[in-house]
C-alpha positions as CSV (number, residue, x, y, z in Angstrom):
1,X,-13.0,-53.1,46.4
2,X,-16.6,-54.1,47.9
3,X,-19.1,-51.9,46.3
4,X,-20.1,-49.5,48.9
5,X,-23.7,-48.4,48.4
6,X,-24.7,-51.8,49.4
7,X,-23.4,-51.6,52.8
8,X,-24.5,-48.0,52.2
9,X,-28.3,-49.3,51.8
10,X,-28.1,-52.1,54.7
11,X,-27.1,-49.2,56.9
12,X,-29.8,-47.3,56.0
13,X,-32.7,-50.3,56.8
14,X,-31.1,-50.8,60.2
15,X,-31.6,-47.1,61.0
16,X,-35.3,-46.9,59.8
17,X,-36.3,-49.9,61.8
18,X,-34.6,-48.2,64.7
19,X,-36.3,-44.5,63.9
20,X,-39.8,-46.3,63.3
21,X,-39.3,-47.2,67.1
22,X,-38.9,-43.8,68.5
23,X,-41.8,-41.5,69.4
24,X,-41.4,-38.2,66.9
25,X,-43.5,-36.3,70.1
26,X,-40.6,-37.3,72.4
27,X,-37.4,-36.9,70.8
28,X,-34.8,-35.9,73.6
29,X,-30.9,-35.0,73.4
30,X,-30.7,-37.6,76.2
31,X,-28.0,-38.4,78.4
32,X,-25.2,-38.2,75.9
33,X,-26.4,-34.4,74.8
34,X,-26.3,-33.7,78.4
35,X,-22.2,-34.9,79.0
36,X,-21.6,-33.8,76.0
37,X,-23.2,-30.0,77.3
38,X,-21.3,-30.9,80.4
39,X,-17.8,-30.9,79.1
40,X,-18.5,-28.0,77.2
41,X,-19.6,-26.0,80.4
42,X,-16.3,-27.6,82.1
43,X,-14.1,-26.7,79.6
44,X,-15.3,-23.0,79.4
45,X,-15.1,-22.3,82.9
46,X,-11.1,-23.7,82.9
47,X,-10.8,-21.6,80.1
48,X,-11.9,-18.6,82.3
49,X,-10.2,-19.3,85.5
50,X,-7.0,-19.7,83.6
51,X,-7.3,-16.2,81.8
52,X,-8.4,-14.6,84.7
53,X,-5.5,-16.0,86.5
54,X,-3.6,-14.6,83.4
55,X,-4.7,-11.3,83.7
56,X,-4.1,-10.9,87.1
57,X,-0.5,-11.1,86.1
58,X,-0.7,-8.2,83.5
59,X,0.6,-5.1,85.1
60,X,-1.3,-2.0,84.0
61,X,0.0,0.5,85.9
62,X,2.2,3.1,83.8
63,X,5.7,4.3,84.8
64,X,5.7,7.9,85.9
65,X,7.5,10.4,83.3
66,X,10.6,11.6,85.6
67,X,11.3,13.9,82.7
68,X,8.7,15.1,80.6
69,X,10.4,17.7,78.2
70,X,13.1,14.7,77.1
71,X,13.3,14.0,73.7
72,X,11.3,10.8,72.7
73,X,13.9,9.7,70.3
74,X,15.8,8.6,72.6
75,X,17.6,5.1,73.3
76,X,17.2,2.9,77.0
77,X,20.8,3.7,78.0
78,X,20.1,8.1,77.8
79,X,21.9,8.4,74.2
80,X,20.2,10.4,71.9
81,X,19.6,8.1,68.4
82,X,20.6,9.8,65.1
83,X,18.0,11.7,63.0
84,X,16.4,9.4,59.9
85,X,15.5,11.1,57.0
């Protein structure tokens, strides 16, 4: 197995040729921070059309009691469930 800090170390001298290049007074994100900002705004606003279009779906409205003095132990179908305990 090649011995990896060398390539490590060439690396490394590429790079600090290329930083000696660029002006430390005007370090920008450039054009690939502003896609990359771009897709992120993109993907949130799909995120909240779709759950606003979700939402809309949601009914919130309750159902009215027809009968409020009914026992709450009972089933769907009107049958009264036995008593636990």
């Amino acid at each position: 197995m090649p011995d990896m800090s060398a390539s490590a170390s060439l690396a490394m001298t590429h790079f600090v040729t290329l930083a000696k290049e660029v002006d430390e007074n005007k370090v920008t994100p450039g054009v690939l921070g502003f896609i990359v900002f771009a897709a992120m705004a993109l993907a949130v606003w799909a995120l909240m059309k779709s759950m606003s279009k979700h939402m809309n779906k949601v009914d919130f409205k309750e159902s009215p009691d027809d009968a409020s003095g009914q026992n709450t132990a009972e089933s769907p179908s009107g049958k009264a469930s036995p008593a636990k305990g």
